[in-house]
C-alpha positions in Angstrom: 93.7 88.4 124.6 96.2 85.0 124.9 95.6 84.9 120.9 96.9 88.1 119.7 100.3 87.5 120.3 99.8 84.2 117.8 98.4 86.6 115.2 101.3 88.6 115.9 103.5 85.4 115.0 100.6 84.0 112.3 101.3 87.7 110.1 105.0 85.6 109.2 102.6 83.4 107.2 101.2 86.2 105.3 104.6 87.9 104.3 105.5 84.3 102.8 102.3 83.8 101.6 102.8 87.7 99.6 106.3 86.9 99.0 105.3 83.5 97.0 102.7 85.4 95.2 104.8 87.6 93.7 107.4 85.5 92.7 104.6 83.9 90.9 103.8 87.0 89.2 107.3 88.1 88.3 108.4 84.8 87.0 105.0 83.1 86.0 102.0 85.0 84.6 103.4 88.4 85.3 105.5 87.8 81.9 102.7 87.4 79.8 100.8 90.7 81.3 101.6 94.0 81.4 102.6 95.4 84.7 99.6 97.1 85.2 97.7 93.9 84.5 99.9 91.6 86.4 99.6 94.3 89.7 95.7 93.7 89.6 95.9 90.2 89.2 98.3 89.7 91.4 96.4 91.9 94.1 93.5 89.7 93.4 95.5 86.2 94.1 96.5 88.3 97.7 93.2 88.7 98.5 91.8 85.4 98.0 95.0 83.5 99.3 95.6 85.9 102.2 91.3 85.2 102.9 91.8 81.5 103.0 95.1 81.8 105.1 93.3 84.0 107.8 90.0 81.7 107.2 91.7 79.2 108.6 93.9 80.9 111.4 90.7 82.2 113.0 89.4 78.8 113.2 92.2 77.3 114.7 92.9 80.6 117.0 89.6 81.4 118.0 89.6 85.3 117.9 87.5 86.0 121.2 85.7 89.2 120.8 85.0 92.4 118.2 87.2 94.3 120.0 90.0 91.5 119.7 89.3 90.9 115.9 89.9 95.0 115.6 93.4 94.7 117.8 94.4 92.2 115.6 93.4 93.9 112.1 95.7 97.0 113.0 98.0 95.2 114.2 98.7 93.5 111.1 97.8 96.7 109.2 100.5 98.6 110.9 103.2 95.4 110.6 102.4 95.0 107.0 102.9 98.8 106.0 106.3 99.1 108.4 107.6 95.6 106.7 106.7 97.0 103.2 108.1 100.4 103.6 111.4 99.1 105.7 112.3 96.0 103.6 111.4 97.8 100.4 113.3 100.9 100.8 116.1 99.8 103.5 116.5 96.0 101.9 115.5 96.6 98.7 116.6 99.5 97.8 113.8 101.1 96.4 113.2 104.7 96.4 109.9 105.8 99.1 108.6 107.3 95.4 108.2 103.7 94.3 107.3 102.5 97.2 104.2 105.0 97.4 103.1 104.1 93.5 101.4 100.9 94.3 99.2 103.2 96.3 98.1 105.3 93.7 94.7 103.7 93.7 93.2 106.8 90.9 95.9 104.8 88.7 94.6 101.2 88.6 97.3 100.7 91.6 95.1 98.7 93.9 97.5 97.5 96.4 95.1 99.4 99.2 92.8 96.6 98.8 94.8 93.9 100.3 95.6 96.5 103.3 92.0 96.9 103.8 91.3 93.3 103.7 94.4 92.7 105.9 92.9 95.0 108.5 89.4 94.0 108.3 89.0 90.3 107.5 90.0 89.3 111.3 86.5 91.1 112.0 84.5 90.0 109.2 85.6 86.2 110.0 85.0 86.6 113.8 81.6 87.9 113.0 81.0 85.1 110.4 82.0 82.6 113.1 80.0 84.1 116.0 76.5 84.9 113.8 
């Protein structure tokens, strides 16, 4: 269980890895889409870079069983939802109401992907490595 503290530490990367990608979006392509448009996109950049990220992490800290891989995916489901709602609302300043629309998945808002990707690609890539 020696490696879920590093994944604890290894989630840092992700928040800078989310936090390039949407400066990318809000002063790169993001101005040439509308927001809609430029909230899918960029949700679809998080998923692939955030896949490669973790790719790698898990085979440089070998996650060591199913059980493990599932610690560490709600683990860094539960970080990434507490950073998102604290820093957003507290740091921010954005309202909770704003906060909750990039969750509104019945309205093209499909931020939920990247938390079920967050919480599930530590299994899915142990399982890959291990079959």
């Amino acid at each position: 269980m020696k490696n879920v503290l590093i994944y604890a530490i290894a989630w840092v990367g992700m928040v800078l890895l989310a936090i390039v990608n949407g400066v990318l979006r809000e002063n790169g392509y993001g101005r040439f889409m509308g927001e809609l448009s430029a909230h899918q996109f960029s949700t679809l950049v998080a998923l692939i870079i955030l896949g490669a990220y973790l790719w790698l992490m898990s085979g440089i800290f070998l996650i060591e069983s199913s059980r493990q891989a599932l610690m560490i995916g709600v683990m860094w489901l539960q970080m990434t939802v507490l950073f998102e709602f604290i820093f957003g609302h507290y740091v921010v300043g954005r309202s909770w109401g704003e906060l909750l629309h990039d969750y509104n998945f019945l309205k093209g808002r499909i931020w939920l992907l990247v938390l079920i990707w967050v919480a599930v690609a530590p299994y899915v890539f142990h399982w890959i490595r291990n079959n």
